[in-house]
N, C-alpha and C positions, 0 to 999 in steps of 0.2 A: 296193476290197479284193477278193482271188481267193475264191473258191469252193473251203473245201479237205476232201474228205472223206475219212472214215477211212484210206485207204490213204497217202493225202498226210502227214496227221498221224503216222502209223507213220515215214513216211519222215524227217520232221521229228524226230520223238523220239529215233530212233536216230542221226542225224547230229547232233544238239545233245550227244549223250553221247561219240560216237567219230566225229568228222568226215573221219576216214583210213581211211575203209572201200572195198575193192574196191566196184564194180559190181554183180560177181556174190556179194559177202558180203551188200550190203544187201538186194538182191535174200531173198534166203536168208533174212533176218530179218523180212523183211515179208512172205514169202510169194506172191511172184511173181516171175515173170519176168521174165531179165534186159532185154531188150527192152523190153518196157510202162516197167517199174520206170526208167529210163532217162531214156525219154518224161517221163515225171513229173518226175523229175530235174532235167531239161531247164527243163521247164515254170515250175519254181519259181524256176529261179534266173533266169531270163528276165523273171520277173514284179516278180523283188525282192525276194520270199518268203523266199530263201537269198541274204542280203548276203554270204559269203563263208567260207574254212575258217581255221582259224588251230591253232596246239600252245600245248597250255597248260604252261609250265615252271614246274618246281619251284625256285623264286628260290633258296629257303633252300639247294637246290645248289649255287648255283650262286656266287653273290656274298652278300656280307652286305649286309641293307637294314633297311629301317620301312615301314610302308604304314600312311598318314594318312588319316585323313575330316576332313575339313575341311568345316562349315558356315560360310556368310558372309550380311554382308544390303550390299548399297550403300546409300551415302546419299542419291542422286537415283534416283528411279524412270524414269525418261524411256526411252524409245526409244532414244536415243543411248548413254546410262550401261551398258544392257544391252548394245548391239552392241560397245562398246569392250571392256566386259571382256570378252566372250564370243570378241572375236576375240585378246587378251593371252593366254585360256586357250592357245591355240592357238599360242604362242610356246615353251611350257614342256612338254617330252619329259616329267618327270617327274610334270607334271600327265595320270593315265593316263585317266580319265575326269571327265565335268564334268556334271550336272543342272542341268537351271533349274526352280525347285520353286514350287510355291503354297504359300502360309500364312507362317509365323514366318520365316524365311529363305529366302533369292534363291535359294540357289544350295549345292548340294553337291558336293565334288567330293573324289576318290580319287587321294594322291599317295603314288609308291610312289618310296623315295629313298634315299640310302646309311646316311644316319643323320640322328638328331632336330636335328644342328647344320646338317645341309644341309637340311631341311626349312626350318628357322628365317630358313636364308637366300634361301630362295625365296620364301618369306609381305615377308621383308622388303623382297625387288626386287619383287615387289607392291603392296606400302605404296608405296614409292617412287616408283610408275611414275603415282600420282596416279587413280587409277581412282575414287575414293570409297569405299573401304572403309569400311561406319560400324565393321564388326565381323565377328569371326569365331573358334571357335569349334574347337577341335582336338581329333580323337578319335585315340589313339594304339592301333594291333590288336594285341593281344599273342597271339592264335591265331586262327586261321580257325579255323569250326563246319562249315558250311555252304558251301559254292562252287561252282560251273560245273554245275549242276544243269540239265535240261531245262525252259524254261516248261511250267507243266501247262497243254497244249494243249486239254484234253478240257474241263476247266473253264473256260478262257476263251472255248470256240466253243458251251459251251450245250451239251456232249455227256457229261458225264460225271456230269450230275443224279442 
C-alpha cells in the first residue's frame, strides 16, 4: 500500500468528484502548485492509486433502460464453480459490475439493460449456460438516492477521528 498524506487525499477527493479537471484547476483546489500538485499526480497514478478517469452519463438521457441488483448463491462452492462463472460474467456488456461476497450469497452483481424482458433474458442464457445457479434473487431500482460519491478517505486512513 502507498503512503498517502493529506495533500494526496485532497487530490484524491476532488478527482473522485470531478475527474475532468485541468492541472492547474486542481492545483487551485488543493492549494498548491501546479508543478508539485503534478508530481503527485503522477505518483498516484503510477502507483495504481488512480486506476483511471471515466464520465458519468445520465442513462435516463440518453436511452431508456432498468438497472438490476441481482443476488445469486452457486450450487458447488469449488475453486472451479467460482472461476467459471466469474469468467461468463465477463461475456455479458450488460452485466456492468459483479462482487464475490461473504456470508448468504456468492455473488452480487449490477445489470443495467433495456428493460425487465431483456433482463429476464439474460438470467435465462445464464441458467442455460449450466454454471450451477442454485438461486438468485432480483432487485429492481426504481430511483437512485445516492451515487458516484467520493470514498470518505479521511475515515478509511485513520484521519478523520
Amino acid at each position: 500500500m502507498i503512503r498517502l498524506d493529506d495533500r494526496d487525499i485532497a487530490i484524491l477527493k476532488v478527482l473522485s468528484r470531478e475527474g475532468r479537471l485541468s492541472k492547474a484547476e486542481l492545483a487551485r483546489r488543493i492549494n498548491l502548485s501546479p508543478t508539485p500538485c503534478w508530481e503527485r499526480l503522477k505518483r498516484l497514478e503510477k502507483a495504481g492509486v488512480i486506476e483511471g478517469y471515466r464520465a458519468e452519463v445520465a442513462l435516463r438521457k440518453t436511452a431508456p433502460h432498468v438497472t438490476v441488483f441481482v443476488t445469486l448463491e452457486l450450487e458447488n462452492h469449488s475453486s472451479a464453480a467460482f472461476q467459471a462463472f466469474e469468467r461468463a460474467v465477463e461475456a455479458y456488456p450488460e452485466i456492468v459490475q459483479c462482487w464475490a461476497l461473504g456470508g448468504g450469497f456468492d455473488y452480487l452483481l449490477q445489470v443495467v439493460t433495456r428493460d425487465v424482458d431483456s433482463y429476464q433474458r439474460l438470467i435465462d442464457r445464464l441458467l442455460d449456460q449450466g454454471l450451477g445457479l442454485a438461486r438468485y434473487y432480483t432487485y429492481i431500482v426504481t430511483k437512485p438516492v445516492k451515487t458516484g460519491h467520493a470514498p470518505p478517505f479521511e475515515l478509511l486512513l485513520g484521519k478523520g477521528d
